[in-house]
Every structure is written in C-alpha cells, then in structure tokens.
C-alpha positions as CSV (number, residue, x, y, z in Angstrom):
1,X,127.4,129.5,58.9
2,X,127.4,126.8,62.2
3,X,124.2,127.7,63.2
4,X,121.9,125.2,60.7
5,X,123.0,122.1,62.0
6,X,123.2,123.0,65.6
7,X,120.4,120.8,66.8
8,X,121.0,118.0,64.3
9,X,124.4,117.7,65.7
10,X,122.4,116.2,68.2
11,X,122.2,112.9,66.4
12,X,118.6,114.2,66.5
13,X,116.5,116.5,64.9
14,X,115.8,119.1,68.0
15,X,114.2,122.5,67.9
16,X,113.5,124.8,70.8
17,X,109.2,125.0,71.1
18,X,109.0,128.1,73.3
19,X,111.1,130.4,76.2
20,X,110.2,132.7,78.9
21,X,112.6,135.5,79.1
22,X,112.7,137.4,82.2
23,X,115.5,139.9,83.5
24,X,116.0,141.5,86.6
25,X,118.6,144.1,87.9
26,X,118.6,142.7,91.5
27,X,120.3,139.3,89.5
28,X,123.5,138.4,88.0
29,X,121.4,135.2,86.5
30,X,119.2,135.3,83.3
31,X,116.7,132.5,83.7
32,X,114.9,130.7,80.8
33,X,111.7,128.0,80.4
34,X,112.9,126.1,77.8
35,X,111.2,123.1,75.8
36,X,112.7,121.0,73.6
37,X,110.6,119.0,70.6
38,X,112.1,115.5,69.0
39,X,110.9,114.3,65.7
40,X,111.0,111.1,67.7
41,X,110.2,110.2,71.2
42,X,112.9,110.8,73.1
43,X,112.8,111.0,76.9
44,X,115.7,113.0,78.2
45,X,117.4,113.0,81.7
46,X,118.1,116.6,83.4
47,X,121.9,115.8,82.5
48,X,121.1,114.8,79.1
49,X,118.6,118.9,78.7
50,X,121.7,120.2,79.7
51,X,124.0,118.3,77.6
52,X,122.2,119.3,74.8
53,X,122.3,123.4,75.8
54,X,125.7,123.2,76.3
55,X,126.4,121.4,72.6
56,X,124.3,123.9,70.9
57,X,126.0,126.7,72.6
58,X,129.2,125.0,71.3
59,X,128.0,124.5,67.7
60,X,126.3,128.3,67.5
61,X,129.2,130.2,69.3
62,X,132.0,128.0,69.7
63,X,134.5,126.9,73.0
64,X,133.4,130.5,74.2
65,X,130.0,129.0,73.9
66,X,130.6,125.6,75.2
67,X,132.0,126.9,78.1
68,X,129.1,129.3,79.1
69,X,127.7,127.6,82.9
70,X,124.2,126.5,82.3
71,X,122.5,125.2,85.2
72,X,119.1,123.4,85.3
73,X,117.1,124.2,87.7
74,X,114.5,122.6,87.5
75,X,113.4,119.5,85.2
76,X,109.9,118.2,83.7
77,X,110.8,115.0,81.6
78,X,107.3,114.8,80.5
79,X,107.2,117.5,78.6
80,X,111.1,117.9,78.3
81,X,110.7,121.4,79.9
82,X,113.3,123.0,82.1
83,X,114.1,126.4,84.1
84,X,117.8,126.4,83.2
85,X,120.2,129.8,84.7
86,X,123.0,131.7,82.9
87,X,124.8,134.6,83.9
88,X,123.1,137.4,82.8
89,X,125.6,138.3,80.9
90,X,125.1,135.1,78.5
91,X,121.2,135.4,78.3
92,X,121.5,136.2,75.1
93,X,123.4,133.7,73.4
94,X,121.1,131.2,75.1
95,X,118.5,132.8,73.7
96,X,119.6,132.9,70.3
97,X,120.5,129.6,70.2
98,X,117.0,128.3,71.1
99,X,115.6,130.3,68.5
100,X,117.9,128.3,66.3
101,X,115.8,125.3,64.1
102,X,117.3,122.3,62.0
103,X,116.9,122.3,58.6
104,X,114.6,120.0,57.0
C-alpha cells in the first residue's frame, strides 16, 4: 500500500526513533514525544517537524489524514524531538504513522 514510502516522500529518508504515548480521560488531546532520525544531517525548524507529520499523515491515510490538526508544542532542534498534540480522537493514526519506516 501508501504506507512504504511515507517518509521517503520526504525527499529524505526519515523514520520515527521513539514516542511516549500517554492518554487521559480529563483531555480531548492525545499528546506524543516524537523524534525523528535522518540518514543525513538535517536540522529541522518547528514548522518544518510539523510539516513533515502532517505529509506522513497524508501519505499513510490520505486528505482525511492531511487534514488531522497537529500542533507542536514544544521543539528541541538538537535532537529533532518534539511534544506535538492531536485530538484524542486522532492519537492513533499519529501513532501508526510514526511506527511507519522507509524501505531500504
């Protein structure tokens, strides 16, 4: 299906290292740690992290996808780590598609 070249898309290979899933019922948000690995040195901006999210949402589930509201929340460009929110209801997709690696 869509979901191999969903980080090579990226004009880069890309591949989600690690995230911290956390729920709560007292929030409509799902929040996620997510890092982000380069085969090359790449240093991202915050709007760049997000750019990305919101492109592999597209490529893995489509305009639906694409359209989901990711917001970063916070932003460490040196080790291209972020706190980005969904709606709760979305967690999931951005979970899968961080679990999602380029073929080599």
């Amino acid at each position: 299906g869509q979901s191999a070249p969903l980080c090579r898309a990226n004009a880069m290979a890309a591949q989600a290292d690690t995230y911290t899933r956390r729920t709560s019922s007292f929030t409509p948000f799902h929040f996620m740690r997510v890092s982000i690995e380069f085969e090359q040195s790449v240093a991202l901006t915050a709007e760049q992290f997000k750019m990305l999210l919101t492109h592999a949402l597209t490529v893995l589930h489509g305009q639906a996808g694409g359209a989901i509201p990711v917001d970063v929340i916070s932003f460490q460009p040196a080790t291209q780590t972020a706190v980005v929110r969904v709606p709760q209801t979305y967690g999931l997709m951005l979970s899968r598609c961080m679990l999602q690696t380029p073929e080599h």
